[in-house]
C-alpha positions as CSV (number, residue, x, y, z in Angstrom):
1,X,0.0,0.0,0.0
2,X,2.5,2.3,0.7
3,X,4.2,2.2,-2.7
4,X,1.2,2.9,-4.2
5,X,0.5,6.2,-2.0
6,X,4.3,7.1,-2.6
7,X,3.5,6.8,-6.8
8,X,0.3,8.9,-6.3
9,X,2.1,11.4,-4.1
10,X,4.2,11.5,-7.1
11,X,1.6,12.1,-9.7
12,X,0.0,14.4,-7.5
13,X,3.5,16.8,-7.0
14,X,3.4,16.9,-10.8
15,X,0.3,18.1,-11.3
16,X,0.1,20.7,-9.4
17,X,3.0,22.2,-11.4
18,X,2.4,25.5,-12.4
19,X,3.5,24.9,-15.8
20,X,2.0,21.8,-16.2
21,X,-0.3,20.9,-19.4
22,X,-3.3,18.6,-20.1
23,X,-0.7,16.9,-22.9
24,X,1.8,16.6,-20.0
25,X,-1.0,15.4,-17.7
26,X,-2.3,13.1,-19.8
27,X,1.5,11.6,-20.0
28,X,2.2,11.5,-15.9
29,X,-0.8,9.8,-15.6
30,X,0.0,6.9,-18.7
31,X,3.0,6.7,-16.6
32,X,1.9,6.0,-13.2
33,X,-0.9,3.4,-14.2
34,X,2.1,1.6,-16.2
35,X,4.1,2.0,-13.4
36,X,1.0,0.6,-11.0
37,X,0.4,-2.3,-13.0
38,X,4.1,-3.3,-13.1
39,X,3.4,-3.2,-9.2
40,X,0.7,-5.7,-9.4
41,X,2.6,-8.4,-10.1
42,X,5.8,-7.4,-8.5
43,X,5.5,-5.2,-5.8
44,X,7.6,-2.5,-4.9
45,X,10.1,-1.6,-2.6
46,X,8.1,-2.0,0.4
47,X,6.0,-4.6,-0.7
48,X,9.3,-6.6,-1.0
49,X,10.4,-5.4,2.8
50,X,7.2,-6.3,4.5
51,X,7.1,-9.6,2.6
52,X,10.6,-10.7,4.0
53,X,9.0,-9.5,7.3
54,X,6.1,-11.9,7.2
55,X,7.9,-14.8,5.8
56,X,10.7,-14.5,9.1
57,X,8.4,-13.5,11.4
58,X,9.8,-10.2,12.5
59,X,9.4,-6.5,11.0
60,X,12.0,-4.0,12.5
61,X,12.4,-6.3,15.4
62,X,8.9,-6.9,15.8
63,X,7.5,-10.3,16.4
64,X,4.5,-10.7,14.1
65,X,1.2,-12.1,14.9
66,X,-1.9,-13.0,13.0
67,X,-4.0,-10.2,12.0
68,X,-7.2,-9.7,10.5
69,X,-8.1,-10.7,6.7
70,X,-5.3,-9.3,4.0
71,X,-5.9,-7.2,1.6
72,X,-7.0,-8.6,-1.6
73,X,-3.3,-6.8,-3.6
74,X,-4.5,-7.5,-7.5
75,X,-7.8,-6.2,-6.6
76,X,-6.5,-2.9,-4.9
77,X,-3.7,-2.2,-7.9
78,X,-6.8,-3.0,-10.1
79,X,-8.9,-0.7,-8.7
80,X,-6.7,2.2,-8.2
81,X,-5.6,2.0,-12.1
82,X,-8.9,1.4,-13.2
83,X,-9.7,5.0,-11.1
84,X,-6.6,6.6,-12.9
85,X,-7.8,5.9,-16.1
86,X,-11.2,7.2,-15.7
87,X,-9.7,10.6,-15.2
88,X,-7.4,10.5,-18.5
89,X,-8.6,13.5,-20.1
């Protein structure tokens, strides 16, 4: 999740550029869902972390325990892209 709110950040920073235009927009945007789909099927930097976390058992020296239900990660890089393109001008 939070390599998906640090590409959004991203796109966000860019388009609030003062010079920014709808052609260069419309490019960011193509950029970050590529970038997001990429992500779906091979995570990103702290997907990667978290997932050598769970698999010893520790985070940052933190023993970890059973939570609730996970998060369903195709699903969420699915929906978030499919919400991207919607706003392609």
């Amino acid at each position: 999740m939070k390599d998906i709110l640090r590409e959004l950040q991203s796109l966000s920073l860019k388009l609030q550029r003062r010079e920014m235009t709808l052609v260069d927009s419309s490019v960011h945007i193509k950029q970050t869902i590529n970038v997001l789909t990429a992500m779906k099927t091979t995570g990103g930097r702290s997907t990667k972390k978290a997932e050598q976390g769970v698999s010893s058992g520790f985070f940052k020296d933190v023993e970890l325990t059973e939570g609730r239900g996970k998060i369903n990660k195709p699903r969420f890089y699915e929906s978030v892209v499919a919400t991207l393109t919607k706003r392609l001008p």
